[in-house]
C-alpha positions, 0 to 999 in steps of 0.5 A: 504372426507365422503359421498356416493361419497367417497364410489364409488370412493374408492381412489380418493384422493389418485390417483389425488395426485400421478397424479398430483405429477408424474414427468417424464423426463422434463416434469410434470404429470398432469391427463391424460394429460402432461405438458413439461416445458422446462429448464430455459436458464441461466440469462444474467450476465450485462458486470459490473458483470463480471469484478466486483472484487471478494472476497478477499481469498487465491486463488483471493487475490492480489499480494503484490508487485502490491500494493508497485508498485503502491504506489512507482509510487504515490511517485515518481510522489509526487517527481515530485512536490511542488505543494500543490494541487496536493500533496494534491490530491495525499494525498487524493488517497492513503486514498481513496484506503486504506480505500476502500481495507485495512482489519483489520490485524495490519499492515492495522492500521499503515497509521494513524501513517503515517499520523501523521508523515507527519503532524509532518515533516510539523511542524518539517519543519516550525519550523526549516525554523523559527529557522535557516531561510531559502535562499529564499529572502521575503518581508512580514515579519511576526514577528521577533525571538530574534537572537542569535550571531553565532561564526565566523566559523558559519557565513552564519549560523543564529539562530533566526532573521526575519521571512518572509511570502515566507520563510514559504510557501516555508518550507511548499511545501516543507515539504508537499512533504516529507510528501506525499512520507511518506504517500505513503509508509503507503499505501503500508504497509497498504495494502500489506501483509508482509507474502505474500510480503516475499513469493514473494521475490526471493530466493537470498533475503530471509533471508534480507526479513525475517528481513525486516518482522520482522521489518515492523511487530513489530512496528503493533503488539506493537501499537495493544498491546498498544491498547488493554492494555489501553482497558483492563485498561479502563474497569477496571477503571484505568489510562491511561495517565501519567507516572505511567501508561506509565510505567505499560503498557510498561513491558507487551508490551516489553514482549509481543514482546519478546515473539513473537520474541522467537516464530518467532526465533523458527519456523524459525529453525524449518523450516531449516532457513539458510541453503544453498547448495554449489555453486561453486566459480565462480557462487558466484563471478559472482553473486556478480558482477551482483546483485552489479552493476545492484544495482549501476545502479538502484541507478543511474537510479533513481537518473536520473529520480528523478532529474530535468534534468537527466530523459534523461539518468534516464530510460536507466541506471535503466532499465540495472539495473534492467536487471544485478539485476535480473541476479544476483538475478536468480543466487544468488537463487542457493544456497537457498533449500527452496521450495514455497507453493502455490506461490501468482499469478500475474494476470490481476488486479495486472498488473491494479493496479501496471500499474495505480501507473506507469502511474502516475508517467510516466505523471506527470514526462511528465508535469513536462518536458511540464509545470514546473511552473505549478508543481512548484508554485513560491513563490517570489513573493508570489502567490496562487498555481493553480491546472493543470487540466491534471496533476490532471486528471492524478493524478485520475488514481491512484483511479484504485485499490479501484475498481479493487483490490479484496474486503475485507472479510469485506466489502464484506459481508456488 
């Protein structure tokens, strides 16, 4: 500022700066006078954004076995039914969640196998209902197969001969179901993290959970090698189908897995793998008997709540089961020194998702006591299947997980 007035007032810009920049206390400074302004009260938070589910990390991420829990629920509740609406529902369910949750790790990629395998057990399923006919009497024959003479000690045992309309919905029923109980474990494999599922398995069951690891982890890592070895051959403008390239993809995919099995042997004896401390005679006996008969009656529980009739006695036998198995297992972990780092936590959106999967299960194994004929759609005679309305309703539970499990790093940051 030039001028006669800048001369008067030597320092006038400089002391309207200060004054207007000084900060005391909660207050601001400006000319003689000052302004308070007092502190903000924090923004409300909608009811929505507090139960919206958090980032997926190590200290949120969710419990592996909720997701077997709820999946194994999916399957027995497909166990209860042949009707195709309904297993068709439960199809759409599990692939709803697993494309809402999964991640990009390699055993996420293996529902697509799953898929394809329960479309080849329908087709596997049709064909021999064609080939060795089926018991269930039609009357809209479809076309006839050239049949082929049996030797006397195979009567009741036909090859070929007249296939019907009724015999071909009831092999797709019941192929479908399989294939849903087939899908319904590709979800779980899809979602579930086989490291974190062996960090959680107990102490008694650690050195099978490390096999059963390693298997559920081999097949993953193969398809993403074969993946990336026809990418690569791809971009180098070489073949990917045929023979010749069948065969030059191989050698490095089975050397590949070699080589992560001779790291995976490593580390374990590194890590002090399979050693045990001492247990007397009559604890390991005991142990025994409790993990065997509490296995047997799980078996036989299941078994009850699986067949038509025996749901009765299914719920008791596998709960005193379960109850012997877990005595034995508490017990049989005596003899294993290793220690957990940062055990995974069972909290409030696992025991949601696991409970979802359970409710499933525990209504449609109701409808099918209330209303069997509504899950099992006849087929002599020959009529289109009707979809329940509550059983369907019940089915929608399972959908819980995609809005209660945590969120993928990568959709979170879409």
């Amino acid at each position: 500022m030039t001028g006669p007035g800048a001369a008067a007032h030597p320092g006038n810009d400089a002391e309207r700066t200060t004054r207007a920049t000084r900060t005391t206390g909660t207050g601001t400074a400006t000319g003689t006078g000052t302004r308070r302004t007092w502190p903000q009260a924090p923004a409300h938070r909608p009811t929505y954004e507090k139960w919206r589910p958090p980032q997926a990390g190590r200290a949120t991420a969710l419990h592996a076995g909720a997701w077997w829990l709820w999946a194994l629920g999916l399957a027995t509740a497909a166990s209860r039914t042949t009707n195709p609406l309904l297993l068709g529902l439960l199809v759409g369910v599990a692939g709803y969640v697993v494309a809402a949750r999964r991640t990009d790790a390699p055993w996420a990629r293996s529902y697509g196998a799953f898929l394809k395998l329960g479309l080849f057990v329908i087709g596997l399923r049709l064909l021999f209902s064609m080939l060795l006919g089926s018991p269930v009497p039609g009357s809209h024959p479809l076309f006839t197969l050239p049949e082929v003479p049996l030797p006397a000690w195979a009567q009741g045992i036909r090859f070929g001969g007249r296939v019907t309309a009724e015999q071909l919905v009831f092999a797709f029923y019941d192929g479908l179901k399989l294939a849903t109980l087939l899908v319904c474990v590709g979800a779980a494999n899809a979602l579930a993290n086989p490291a974190r599922l062996l960090k959680s398995l107990p102490a008694a069951l650690y050195e099978a959970g490390v096999a059963v690891v390693v298997a559920m982890t081999f097949a993953p890592n193969m398809v993403a090698d074969v993946v990336r070895l026809r990418t690569a051959r791809r971009l180098r403008g070489r073949p990917t189908g045929g023979v010749k390239a069948i065969l030059q993809i191989g050698l490095p995919v089975l050397e590949g897995a070699l080589e992560r099995s001779v790291a995976i042997a490593a580390s374990m004896d590194a890590r002090g793998y399979g050693r045990t401390a001492e247990v007397p005679p009559a604890v390991r006996h005991t142990t025994n008997a409790l993990t065997l008969g509490g296995l047997i009656g799980m078996c036989a529980g299941t078994y009850g709540l699986l067949a038509a009739q025996g749901a009765a006695y299914g719920l008791p036998v596998l709960g005193v089961g379960a109850a012997l198995a877990v005595a034995g297992l508490r017990l049989g972990g005596r003899r294993s020194v290793r220690t957990r780092y940062r055990p995974d936590r069972w909290g409030p959106r696992a025991w949601l998702v696991a409970g979802s999967g359970a409710a499933v299960a525990a209504l449609l194994i109701h409808a099918g006591s209330v209303d069997p004929a509504a899950l099992h759609p006849g087929v002599v005679p020959l009529a289109a299947p009707t979809l329940p309305l509550w059983p369907a309703a019940a089915i929608l539970i399972g959908l819980l997980p995609a809005f209660v499990a945590p969120v993928p790093p990568k959709e979170a940051s879409q």
